[in-house]
C-alpha positions as CSV (number, residue, x, y, z in Angstrom):
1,X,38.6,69.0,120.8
2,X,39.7,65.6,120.0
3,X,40.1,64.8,116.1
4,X,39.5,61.5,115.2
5,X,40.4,61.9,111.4
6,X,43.3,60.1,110.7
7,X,45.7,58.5,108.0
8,X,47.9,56.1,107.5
9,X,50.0,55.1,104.1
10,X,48.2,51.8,103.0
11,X,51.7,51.0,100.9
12,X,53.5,52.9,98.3
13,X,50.7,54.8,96.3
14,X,47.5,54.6,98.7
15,X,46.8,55.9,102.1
16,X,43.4,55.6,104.1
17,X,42.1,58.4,105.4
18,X,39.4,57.9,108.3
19,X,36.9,60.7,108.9
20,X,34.8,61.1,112.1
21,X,32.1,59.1,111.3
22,X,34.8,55.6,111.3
23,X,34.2,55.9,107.6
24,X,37.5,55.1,105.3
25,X,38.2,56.1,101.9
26,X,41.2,54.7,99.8
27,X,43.2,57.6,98.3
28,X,45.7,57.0,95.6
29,X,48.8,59.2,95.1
30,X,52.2,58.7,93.9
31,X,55.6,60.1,95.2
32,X,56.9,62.5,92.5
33,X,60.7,62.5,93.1
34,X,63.4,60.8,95.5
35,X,64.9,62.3,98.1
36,X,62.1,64.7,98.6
37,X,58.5,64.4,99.8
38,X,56.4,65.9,97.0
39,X,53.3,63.6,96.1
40,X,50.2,63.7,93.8
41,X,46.8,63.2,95.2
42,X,44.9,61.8,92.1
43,X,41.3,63.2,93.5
44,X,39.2,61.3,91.5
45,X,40.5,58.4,92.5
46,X,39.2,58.4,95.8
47,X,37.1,55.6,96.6
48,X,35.1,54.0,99.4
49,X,37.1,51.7,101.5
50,X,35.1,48.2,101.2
51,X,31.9,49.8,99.6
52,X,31.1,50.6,96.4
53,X,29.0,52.9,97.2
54,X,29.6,56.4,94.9
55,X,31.7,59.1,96.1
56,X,30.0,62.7,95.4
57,X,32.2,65.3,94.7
58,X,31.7,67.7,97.9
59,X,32.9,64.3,99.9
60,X,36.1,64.7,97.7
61,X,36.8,67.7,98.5
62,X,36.6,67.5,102.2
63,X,38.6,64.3,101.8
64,X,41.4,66.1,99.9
65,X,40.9,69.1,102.2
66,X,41.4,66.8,105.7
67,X,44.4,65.0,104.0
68,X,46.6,68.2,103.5
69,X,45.4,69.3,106.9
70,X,47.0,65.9,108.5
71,X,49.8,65.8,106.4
72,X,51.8,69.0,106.9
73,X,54.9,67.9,105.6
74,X,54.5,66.4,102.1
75,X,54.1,69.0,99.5
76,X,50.7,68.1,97.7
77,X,49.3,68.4,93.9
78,X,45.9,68.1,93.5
79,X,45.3,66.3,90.2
């Protein structure tokens, strides 16, 4: 099965995360120490990617849920 959710760091705090449906969402983090790759998720900051269209909170979840799926090596926190 081919899995067209992706992401892709959109510079030092954000990333874009695409989900199947070409839809993107800007989720903010922030790197948590040097040297090793632990990161905050900030969940409700999740927004639309050139929409302002609201967010509910099951499409968070999934959001956050896909985004630790595709990113295996950074240690998350879910704030």
């Amino acid at each position: 099965m081919f899995d067209k959710n992706s992401v892709m760091w959109a510079g030092h705090t954000e990333l874009v995360f695409t989900d199947e449906n070409n839809n993107s969402f800007l989720v903010d983090s922030q790197k948590l120490s040097l040297g090793e790759n632990k990161r905050i998720l900030f969940s409700n900051r999740i927004r639309r990617f050139g929409c302002n269209k609201d967010i509910t909170a099951e499409e968070r979840e999934i959001i956050v849920s896909k985004v630790l799926t595709l990113t295996p090596e950074i240690k998350w926190q879910i704030q």
